[in-house]
C-alpha positions as CSV (number, residue, x, y, z in Angstrom):
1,X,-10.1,51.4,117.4
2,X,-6.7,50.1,116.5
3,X,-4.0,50.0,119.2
4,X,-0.7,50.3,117.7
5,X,2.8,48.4,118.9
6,X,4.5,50.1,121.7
7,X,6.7,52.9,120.8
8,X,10.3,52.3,122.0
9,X,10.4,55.1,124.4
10,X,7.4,53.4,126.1
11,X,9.6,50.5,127.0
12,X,11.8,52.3,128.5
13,X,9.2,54.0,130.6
14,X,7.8,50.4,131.2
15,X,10.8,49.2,132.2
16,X,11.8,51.6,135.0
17,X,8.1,50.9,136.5
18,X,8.7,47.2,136.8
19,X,12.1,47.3,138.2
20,X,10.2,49.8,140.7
21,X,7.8,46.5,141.1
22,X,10.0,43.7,141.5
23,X,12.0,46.1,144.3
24,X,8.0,46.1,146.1
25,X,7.7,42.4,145.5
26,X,10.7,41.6,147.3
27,X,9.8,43.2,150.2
28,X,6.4,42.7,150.6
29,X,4.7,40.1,152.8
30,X,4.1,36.1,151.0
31,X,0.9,36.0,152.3
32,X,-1.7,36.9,149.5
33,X,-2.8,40.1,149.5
34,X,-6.6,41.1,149.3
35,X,-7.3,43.8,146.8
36,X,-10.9,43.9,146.5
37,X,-13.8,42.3,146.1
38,X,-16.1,41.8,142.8
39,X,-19.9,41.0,143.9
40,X,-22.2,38.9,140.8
41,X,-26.0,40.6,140.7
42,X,-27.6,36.4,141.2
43,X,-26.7,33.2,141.6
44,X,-28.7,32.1,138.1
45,X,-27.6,32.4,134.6
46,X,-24.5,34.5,135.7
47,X,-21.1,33.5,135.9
48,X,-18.1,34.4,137.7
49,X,-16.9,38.4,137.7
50,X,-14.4,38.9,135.4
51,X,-11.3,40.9,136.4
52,X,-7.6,41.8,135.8
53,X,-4.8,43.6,137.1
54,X,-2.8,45.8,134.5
55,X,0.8,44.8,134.0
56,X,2.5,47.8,134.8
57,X,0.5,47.1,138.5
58,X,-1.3,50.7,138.6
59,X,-4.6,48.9,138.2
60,X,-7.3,46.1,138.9
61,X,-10.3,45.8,136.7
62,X,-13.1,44.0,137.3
63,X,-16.9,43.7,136.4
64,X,-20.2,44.1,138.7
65,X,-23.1,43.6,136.5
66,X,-22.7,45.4,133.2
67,X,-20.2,47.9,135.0
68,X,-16.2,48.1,134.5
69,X,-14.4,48.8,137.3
70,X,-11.3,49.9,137.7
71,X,-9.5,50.4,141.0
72,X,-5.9,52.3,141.8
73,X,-4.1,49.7,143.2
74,X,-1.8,52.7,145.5
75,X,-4.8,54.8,146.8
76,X,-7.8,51.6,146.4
77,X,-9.9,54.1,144.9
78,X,-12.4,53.1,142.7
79,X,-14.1,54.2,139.4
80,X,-16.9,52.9,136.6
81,X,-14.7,53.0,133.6
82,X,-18.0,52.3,131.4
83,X,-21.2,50.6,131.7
84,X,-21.9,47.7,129.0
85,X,-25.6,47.1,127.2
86,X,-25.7,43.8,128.9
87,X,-23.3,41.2,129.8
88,X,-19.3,41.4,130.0
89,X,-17.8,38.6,129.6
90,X,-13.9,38.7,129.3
91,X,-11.0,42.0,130.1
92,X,-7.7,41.7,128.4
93,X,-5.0,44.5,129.1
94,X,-3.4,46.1,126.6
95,X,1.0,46.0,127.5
96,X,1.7,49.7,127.8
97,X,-1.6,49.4,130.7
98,X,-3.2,52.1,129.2
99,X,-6.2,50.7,127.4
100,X,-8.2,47.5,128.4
101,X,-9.9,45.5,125.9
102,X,-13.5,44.4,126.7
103,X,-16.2,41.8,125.0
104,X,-19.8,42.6,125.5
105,X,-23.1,41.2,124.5
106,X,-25.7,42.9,123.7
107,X,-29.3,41.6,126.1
108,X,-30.5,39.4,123.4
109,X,-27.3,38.3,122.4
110,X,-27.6,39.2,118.9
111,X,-24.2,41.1,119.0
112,X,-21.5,40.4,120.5
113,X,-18.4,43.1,120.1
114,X,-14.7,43.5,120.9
115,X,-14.4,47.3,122.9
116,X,-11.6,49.3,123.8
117,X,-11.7,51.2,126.9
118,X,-8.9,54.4,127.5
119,X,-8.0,54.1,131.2
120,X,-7.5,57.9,131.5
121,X,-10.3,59.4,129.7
122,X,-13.1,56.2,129.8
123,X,-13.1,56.8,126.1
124,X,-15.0,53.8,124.0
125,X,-13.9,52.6,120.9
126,X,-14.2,49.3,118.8
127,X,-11.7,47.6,118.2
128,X,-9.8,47.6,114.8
129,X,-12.5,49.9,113.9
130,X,-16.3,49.9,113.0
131,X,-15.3,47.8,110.1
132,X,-13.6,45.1,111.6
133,X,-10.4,43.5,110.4
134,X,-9.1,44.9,107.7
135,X,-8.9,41.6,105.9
136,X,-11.2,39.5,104.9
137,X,-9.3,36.0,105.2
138,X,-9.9,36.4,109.0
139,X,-12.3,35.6,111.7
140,X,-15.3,38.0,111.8
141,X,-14.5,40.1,115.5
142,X,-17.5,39.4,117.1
143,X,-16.4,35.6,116.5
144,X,-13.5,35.9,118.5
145,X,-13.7,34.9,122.2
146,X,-11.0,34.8,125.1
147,X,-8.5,37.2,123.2
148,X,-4.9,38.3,125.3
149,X,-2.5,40.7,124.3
150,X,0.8,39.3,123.1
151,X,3.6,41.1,125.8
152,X,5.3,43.1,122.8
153,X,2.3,44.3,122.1
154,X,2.4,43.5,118.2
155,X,-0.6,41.0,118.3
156,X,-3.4,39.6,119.9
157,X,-4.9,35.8,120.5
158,X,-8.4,34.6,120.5
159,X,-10.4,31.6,119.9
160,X,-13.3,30.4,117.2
161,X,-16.0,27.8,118.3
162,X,-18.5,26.5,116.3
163,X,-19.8,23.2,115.8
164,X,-17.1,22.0,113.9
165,X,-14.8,22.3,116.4
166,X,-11.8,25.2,117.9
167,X,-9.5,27.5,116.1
168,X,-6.8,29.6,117.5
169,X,-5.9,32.8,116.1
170,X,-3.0,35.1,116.1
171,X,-3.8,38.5,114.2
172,X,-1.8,41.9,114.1
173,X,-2.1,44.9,116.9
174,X,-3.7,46.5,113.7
175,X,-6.0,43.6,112.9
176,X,-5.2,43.3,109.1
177,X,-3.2,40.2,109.0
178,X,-2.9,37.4,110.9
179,X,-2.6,33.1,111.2
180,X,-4.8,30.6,112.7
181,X,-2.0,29.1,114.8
182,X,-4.1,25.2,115.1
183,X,-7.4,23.9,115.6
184,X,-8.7,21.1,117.4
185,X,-11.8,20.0,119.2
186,X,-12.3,22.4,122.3
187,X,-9.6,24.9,123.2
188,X,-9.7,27.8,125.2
189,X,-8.1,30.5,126.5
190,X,-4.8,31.2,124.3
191,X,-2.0,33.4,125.7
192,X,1.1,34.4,124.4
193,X,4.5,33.6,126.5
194,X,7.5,36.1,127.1
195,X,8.9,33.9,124.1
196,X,6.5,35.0,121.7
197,X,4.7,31.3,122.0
198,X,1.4,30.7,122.4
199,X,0.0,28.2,124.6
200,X,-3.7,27.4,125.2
201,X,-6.0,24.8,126.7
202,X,-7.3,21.6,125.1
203,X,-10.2,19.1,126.1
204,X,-10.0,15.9,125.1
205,X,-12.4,12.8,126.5
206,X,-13.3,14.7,129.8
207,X,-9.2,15.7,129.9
208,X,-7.7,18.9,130.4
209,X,-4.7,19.6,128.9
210,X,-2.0,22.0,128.2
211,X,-0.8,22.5,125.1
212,X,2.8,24.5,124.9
213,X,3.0,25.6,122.1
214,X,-0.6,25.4,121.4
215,X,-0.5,24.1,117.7
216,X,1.7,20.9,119.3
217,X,0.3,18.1,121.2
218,X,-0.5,18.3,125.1
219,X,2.8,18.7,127.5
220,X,3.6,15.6,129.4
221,X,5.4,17.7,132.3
222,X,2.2,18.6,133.7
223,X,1.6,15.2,134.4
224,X,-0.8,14.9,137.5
225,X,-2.3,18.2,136.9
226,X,-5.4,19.3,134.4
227,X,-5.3,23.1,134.2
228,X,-8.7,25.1,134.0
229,X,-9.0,28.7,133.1
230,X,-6.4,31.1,132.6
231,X,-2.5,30.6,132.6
232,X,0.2,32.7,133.0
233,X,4.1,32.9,132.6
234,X,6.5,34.7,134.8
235,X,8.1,37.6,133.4
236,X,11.3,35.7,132.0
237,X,9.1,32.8,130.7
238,X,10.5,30.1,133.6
239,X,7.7,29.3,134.9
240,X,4.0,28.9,134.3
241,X,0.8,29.6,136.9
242,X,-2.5,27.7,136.6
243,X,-5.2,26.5,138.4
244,X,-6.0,22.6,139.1
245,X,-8.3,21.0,140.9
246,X,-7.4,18.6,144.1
247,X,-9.3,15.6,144.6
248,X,-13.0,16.9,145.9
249,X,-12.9,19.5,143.1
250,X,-11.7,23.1,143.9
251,X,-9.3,25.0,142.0
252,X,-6.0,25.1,143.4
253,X,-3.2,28.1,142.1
254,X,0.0,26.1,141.1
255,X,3.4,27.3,139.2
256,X,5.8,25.1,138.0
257,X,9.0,25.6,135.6
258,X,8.5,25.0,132.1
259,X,9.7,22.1,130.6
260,X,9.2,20.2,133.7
261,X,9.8,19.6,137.6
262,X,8.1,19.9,140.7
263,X,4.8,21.8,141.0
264,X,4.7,24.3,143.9
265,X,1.0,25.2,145.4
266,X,0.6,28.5,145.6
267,X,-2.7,29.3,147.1
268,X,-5.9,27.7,148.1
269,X,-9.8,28.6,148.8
270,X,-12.5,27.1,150.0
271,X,-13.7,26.7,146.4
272,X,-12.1,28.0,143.8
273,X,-8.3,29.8,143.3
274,X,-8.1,30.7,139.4
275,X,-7.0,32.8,136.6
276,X,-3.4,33.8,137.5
277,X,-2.3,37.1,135.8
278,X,1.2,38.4,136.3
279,X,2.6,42.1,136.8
280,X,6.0,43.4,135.2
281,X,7.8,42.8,138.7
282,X,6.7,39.2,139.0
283,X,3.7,39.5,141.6
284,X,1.0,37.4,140.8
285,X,-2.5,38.4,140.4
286,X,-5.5,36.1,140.7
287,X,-8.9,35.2,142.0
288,X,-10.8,33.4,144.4
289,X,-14.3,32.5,144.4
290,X,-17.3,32.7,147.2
291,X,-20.4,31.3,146.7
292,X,-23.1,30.3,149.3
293,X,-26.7,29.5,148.9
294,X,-29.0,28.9,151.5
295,X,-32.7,29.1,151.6
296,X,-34.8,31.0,154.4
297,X,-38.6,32.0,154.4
298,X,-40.2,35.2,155.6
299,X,-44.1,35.7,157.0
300,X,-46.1,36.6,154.1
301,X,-46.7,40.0,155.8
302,X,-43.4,40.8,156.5
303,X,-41.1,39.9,160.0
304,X,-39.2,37.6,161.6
305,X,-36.9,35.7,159.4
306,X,-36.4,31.8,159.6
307,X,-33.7,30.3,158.3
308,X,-34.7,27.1,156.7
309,X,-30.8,25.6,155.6
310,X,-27.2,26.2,155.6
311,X,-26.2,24.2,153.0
312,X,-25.9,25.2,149.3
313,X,-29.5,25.2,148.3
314,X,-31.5,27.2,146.3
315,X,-35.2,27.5,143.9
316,X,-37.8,26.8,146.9
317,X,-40.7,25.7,146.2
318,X,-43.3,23.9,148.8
319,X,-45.4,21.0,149.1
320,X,-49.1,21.1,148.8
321,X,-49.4,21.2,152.4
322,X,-46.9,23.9,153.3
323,X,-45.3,21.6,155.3
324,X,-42.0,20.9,153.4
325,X,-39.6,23.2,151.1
326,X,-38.0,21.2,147.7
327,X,-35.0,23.2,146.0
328,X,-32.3,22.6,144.1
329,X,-28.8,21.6,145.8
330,X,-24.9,20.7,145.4
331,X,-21.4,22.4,145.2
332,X,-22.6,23.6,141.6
333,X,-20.4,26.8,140.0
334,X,-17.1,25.1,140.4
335,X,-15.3,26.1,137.7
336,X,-14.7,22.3,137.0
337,X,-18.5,21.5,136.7
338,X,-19.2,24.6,134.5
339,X,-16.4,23.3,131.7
340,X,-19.1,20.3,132.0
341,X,-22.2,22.0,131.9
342,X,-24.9,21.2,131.7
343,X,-23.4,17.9,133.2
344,X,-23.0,19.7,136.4
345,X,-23.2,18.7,140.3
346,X,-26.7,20.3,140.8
347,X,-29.7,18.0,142.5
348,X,-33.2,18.1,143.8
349,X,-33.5,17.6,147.5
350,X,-36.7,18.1,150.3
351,X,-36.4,19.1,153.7
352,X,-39.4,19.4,156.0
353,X,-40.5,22.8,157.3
354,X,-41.4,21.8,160.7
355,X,-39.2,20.8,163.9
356,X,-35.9,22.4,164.3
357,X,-34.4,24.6,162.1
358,X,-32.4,25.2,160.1
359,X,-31.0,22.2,158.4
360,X,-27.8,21.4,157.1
361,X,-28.8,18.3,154.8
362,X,-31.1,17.2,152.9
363,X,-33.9,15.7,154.8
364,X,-34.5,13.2,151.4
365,X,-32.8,13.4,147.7
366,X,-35.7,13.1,145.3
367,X,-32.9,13.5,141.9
368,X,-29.3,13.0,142.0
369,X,-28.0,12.7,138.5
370,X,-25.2,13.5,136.2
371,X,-26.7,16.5,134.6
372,X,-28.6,19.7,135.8
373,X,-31.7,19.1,137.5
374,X,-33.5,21.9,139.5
375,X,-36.8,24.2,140.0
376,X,-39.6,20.7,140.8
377,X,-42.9,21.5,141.4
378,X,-45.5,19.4,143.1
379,X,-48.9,18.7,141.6
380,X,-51.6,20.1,144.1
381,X,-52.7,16.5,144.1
382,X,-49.0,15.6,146.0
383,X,-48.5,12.5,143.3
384,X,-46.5,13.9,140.9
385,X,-43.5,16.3,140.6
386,X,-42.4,18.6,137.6
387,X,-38.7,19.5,137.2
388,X,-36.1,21.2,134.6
389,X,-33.0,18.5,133.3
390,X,-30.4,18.4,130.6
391,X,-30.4,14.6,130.9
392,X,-29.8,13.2,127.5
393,X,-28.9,15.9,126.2
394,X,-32.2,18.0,126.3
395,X,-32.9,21.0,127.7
396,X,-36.8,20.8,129.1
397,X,-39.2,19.6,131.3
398,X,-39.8,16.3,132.7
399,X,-42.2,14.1,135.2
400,X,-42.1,11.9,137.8
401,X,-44.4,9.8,140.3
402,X,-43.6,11.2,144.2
403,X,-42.9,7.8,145.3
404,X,-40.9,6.9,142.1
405,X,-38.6,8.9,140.8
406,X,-36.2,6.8,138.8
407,X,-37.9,7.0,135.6
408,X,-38.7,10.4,134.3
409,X,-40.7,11.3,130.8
410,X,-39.7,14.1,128.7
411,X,-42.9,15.4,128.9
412,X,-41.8,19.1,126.3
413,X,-40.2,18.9,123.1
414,X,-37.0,21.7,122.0
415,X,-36.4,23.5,124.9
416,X,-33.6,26.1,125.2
417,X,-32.3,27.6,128.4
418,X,-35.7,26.1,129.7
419,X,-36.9,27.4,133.2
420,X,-39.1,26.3,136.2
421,X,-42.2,24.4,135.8
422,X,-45.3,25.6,137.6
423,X,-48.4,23.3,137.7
424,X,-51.7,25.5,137.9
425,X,-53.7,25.1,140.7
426,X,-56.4,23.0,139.4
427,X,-54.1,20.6,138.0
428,X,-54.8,20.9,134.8
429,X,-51.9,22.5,133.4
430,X,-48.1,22.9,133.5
431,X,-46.8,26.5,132.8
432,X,-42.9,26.9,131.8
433,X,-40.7,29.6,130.1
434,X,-37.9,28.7,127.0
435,X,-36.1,30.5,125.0
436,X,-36.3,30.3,121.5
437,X,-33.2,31.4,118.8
438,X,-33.3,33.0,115.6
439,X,-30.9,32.6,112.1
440,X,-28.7,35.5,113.6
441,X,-28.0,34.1,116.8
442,X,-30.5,36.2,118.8
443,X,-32.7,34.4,121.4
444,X,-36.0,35.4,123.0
445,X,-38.2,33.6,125.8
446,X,-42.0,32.5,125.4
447,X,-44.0,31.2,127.6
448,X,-45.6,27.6,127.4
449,X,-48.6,25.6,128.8
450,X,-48.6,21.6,128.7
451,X,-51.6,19.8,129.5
452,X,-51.9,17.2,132.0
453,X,-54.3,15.0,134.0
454,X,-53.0,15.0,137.8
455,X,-54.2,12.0,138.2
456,X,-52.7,9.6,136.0
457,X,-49.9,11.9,134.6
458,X,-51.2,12.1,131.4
459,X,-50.0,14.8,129.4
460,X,-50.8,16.6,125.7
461,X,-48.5,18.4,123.4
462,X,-47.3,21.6,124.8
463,X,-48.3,24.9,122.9
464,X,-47.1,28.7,123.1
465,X,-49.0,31.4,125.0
466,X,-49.2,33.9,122.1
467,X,-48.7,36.6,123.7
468,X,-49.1,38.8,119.9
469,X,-46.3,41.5,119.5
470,X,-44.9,41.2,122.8
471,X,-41.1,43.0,122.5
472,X,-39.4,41.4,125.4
473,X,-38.3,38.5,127.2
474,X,-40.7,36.4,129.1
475,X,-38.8,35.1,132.3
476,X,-40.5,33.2,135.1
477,X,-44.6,32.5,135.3
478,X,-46.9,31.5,137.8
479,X,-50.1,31.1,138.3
480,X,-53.2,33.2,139.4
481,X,-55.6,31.6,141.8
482,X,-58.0,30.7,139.5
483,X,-55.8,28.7,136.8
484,X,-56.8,30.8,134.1
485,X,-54.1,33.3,134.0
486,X,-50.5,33.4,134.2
487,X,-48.5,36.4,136.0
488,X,-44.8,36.6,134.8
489,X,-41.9,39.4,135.3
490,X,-40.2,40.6,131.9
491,X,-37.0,41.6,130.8
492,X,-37.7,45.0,129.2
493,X,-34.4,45.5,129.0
494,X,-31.2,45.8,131.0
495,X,-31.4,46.9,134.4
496,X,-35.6,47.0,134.2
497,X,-38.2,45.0,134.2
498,X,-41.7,44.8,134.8
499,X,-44.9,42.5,135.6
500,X,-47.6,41.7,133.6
501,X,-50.5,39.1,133.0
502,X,-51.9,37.3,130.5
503,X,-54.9,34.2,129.8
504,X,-53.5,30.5,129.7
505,X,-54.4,30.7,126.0
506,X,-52.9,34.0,125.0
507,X,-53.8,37.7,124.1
508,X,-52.6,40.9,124.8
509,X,-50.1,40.8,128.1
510,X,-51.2,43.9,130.6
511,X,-48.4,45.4,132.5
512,X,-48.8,45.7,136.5
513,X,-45.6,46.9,138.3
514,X,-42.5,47.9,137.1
515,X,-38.9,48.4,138.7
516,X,-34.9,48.9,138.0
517,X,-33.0,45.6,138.9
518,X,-29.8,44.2,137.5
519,X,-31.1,40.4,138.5
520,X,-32.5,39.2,135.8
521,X,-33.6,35.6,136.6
522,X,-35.0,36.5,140.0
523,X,-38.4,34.8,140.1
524,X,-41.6,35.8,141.2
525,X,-44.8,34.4,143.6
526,X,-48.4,34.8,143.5
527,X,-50.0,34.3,146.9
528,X,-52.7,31.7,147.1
529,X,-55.6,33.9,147.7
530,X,-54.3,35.5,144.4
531,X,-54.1,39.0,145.9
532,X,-50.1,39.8,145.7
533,X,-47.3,38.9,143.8
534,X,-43.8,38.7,145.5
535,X,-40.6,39.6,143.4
536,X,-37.0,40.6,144.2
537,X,-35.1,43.8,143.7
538,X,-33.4,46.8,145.6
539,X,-34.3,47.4,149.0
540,X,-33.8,51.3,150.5
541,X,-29.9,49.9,151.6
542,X,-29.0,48.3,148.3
543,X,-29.5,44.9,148.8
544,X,-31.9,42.7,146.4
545,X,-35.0,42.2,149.1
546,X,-38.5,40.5,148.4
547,X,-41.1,42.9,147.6
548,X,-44.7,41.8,147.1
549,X,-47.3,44.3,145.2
550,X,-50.9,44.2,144.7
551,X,-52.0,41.2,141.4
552,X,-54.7,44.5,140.3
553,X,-51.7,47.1,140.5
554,X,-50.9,49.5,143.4
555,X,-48.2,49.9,145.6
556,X,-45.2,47.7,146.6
557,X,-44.5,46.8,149.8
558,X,-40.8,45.7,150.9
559,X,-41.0,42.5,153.1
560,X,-37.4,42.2,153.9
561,X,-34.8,44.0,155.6
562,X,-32.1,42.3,156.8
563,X,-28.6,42.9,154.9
564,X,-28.6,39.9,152.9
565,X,-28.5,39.4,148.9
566,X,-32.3,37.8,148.0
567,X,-34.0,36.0,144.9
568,X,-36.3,33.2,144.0
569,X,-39.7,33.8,146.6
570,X,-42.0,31.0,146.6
571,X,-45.2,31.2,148.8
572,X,-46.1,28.3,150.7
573,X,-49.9,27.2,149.5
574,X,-51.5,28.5,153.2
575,X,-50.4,31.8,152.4
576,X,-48.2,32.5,155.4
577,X,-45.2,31.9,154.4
578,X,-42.8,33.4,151.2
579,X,-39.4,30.8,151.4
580,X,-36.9,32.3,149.3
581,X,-32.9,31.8,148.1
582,X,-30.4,34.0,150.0
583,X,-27.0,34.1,147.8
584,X,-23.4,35.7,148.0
585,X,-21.6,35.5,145.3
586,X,-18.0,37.1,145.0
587,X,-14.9,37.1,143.0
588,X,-11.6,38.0,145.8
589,X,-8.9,39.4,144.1
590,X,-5.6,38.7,145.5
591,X,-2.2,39.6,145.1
592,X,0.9,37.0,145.9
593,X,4.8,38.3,145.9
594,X,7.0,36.2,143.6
């Protein structure tokens, strides 16, 4: 679809409803405003909601899952403008507020695609067509990311990445001409001023910057601040909104007049304020982010629920002797770690499961260090532990002695958006799940096994568990009782999946169990006895619960029913137990009088 230029009339029309606005703004309260709340479907391999509120201020869109939402901002009632294949990943409103501008992904994320969305009708069309620009001396569509509306209406900016580096792009409302405005190292997020400049973000050494106009160096007026995300001008170009962090790391929302002078704070969270938008009448628009992790555990037949922390915890797993819970821990998800992944605040900590609980620390920190570390295992033997890290740059699987963990050995070779380790319970091997990636972009996940001799740590080259003409993704695996199979869920798709098993060495998987979920990366559990498996999806009252089922196939059995948000079950190896992660994870949309 190509969106032409506002007509004149429109303006007109546009004009009268944000005069209307500012007259609101003026009397309406300081205080921010809550508008509504966006929830995430887990607290892995998802980021934050995206959402924005329409400039004429009839409208806040957001996303839940692979769902656009869109919400009258006079009556708060709420549609689904359109569901997406898989992921959505950024919203752009067209001026006139009529159409809204959407980037999906496709589940495999071969494709990736510019939409257009009619607020009215829910009407889906491509953008610029099903051929693309017009001109082939631009950027493909699908390799434009971050893209905003220009206010007139006229054009559109968006950003390039590849290895080489950033460019920024300025092409027509019609897509068939346009300019790459600069290019540098790592920008993000372009936007066009009132002015008709365009500003945009720059990296630089660990640095954020602002860059105004984007094609000149960074602003020296800003000095003090580093904006992240999304920035916005007021509606006669004065001033600029952002979000920067304060000392400990949260986002803080900030406007100050351009050119230079004092920065006035605008709002605060507990962890994040971000992504200011701005209506016709001046009111400001923007987000605020809740996350919490915590980890609890469940009897293995279903009951009472013990809570086992309160701090931000998450991917359980036990000890050989039931008697203490490892997971993975920190303030992980602020948006200033993520522009760092995978150099992000995320660690390995053990508590013990016995005295009081629950804790709100750490009982000892096995890994604390620079990059992501998470989902350690612990060899039945209790002298070694298996965990996931991106230190030095890698993506896979590494070892380390219980009482020594300050050396660990890259122990897989070429990982990609490598998962948990599991070691089988005879000690003999080390399962794992990692994606592989294909000449077009498209990724899929395989499972692994390495060898390894528990006692000494001594480990072979890993190989693939051919699993023959297997179609879909294979996400988390575990063990059966006897080591020589491994049971693992599967993406079949969005919104389903299913459980299968398959031998150590490979064959033909056979499917189990199958459900609807929109958590993908969930986890599973096989009890010790190796009767059930535990998983995670939709309870009876809409809330992601653990489920267990028969290994052989047969009914499922929901274990949990309080009114909590569930994933990641690990049974403890006594079989009484299933600890798992309980998560909330929310994007607040606010709105502020200016």
């Amino acid at each position: 679809m190509t969106l032409k230029r506002l007509p004149a009339g429109s303006k007109v029309v546009l004009a009268a409803v944000l005069a209307a606005a500012t007259v609101a703004a003026c009397e309406s309260d300081t205080e921010p405003v809550h508008l509504a709340t966006a929830h995430q479907m887990g607290p892995v391999a998802y980021r934050d909601p995206a959402g924005a509120a329409s400039p004429d201020g009839r409208w806040l869109t957001f996303t839940e899952g692979r769902e656009v939402r869109v919400m009258s901002l006079a009556t708060a009632e709420t549609r689904t403008l359109g569901i997406a294949p898989s992921q959505v990943r950024y919203l752009a409103w067209h001026p006139g507020s009529g159409h809204l501008l959407v980037h999906e992904r496709s589940f495999d994320r071969r494709r990736q695609d510019w939409f257009v969305y009619d607020i009215d009708t829910g009407g889906k069309e491509t953008l610029w067509g099903g051929s693309g620009n017009l001109s082939g001396d631009l950027p493909s569509r699908s390799s434009l990311l971050e893209i905003s509306w220009a206010p007139d209406g006229e054009s559109v900016v968006g950003v390039v990445r590849g290895t080489a580096g950033s460019q920024v792009w300025r092409i027509s409302a019609a897509g068939d001409s346009g300019e790459m405005v600069t290019e540098g190292g790592r920008l993000f997020y372009p936007v066009v001023s009132p002015g008709g400049e365009v500003a945009c973000i720059e990296r630089v050494a660990g640095i954020q910057h602002l860059r105004y106009p984007c094609a000149r160096d960074p602003v020296s007026w800003l000095a003090g601040h580093q904006p992240y995300g999304h920035v916005a001008f007021s509606p006669d170009g004065g001033e600029i909104y952002y979000a920067a962090p304060r000392e400990e790391g949260p986002l803080e929302l900030w406007a100050r007049p351009v050119g230079g002078g004092a920065p006035e704070l605008l709002a605060t969270a507990e962890r994040d304020a971000y992504g200011p938008g701005v209506m016709g009448g001046g009111d400001i628009v923007y987000r605020s982010q809740w996350y919490m992790v915590s980890l609890s555990a469940v009897p293995a037949n279903g009951g009472e629920v013990t809570p086992i922390t309160t701090f931000q915890s998450e991917t359980p797993t036990w000890n050989p002797a039931g008697t203490r819970v490892s997971f993975t821990f920190g303030r992980w998800r602020i948006a200033t770690d993520d522009v760092d992944y995978p150099d992000i605040d995320q660690h390995i900590g053990i508590v013990d499961f016995v005295g009081q609980l629950p804790k709100n620390a750490p009982d000892r920190v096995v890994r604390q260090s620079y990059s992501e570390d998470q989902g350690m295992h612990w060899s039945p033997n209790g002298r070694w532990i298996a965990y996931h890290s991106h230190i030095d740059q890698t993506d896979d699987i590494y070892l380390i002695p219980v009482d020594d963990p300050s050396s660990p050995r890259l122990i897989s070779t070429d990982g990609h958006e490598t998962g948990w380790p599991r070691w089988s319970p005879d000690g003999r091997w080390i399962a794992y799940p990692s994606y592989t990636r294909d000449a077009a972009g498209a990724r899929k996940s395989h499972l692994y096994v390495i060898p390894v001799h528990q006692e000494t740590g001594e480990t072979g080259p890993q190989r693939s568990v051919e699993l023959r003409e297997f179609p879909h993704d294979a996400l988390q695996a575990e063990w059966t009782a006897d080591s020589e199979q491994l049971v693992f869920e599967a993406a079949e798709g969005a919104g389903h999946k299913a459980l299968y098993r398959v031998h150590r060495d490979g064959g033909e998987p056979e499917r189990f169990h199958e459900w609807e979920s929109n958590q993908v990366h969930s986890g599973i559990a096989v009890s010790p006895d190796g009767e059930w498996v535990a998983y995670i999806g939709p309870g009876s009252d809409g809330y992601f619960q653990v489920h267990r089922v028969p290994l052989h196939g047969g009914e499922a059995q929901q274990l949990t029913v309080d009114r909590t948000q569930k994933t990641q079950p690990a049974y403890d190896p006594t079989g009484a137990w299933l600890a798992y992660t309980v998560f909330s994870y929310e994007a607040r949309f606010w709105r502020l009088a200016r």
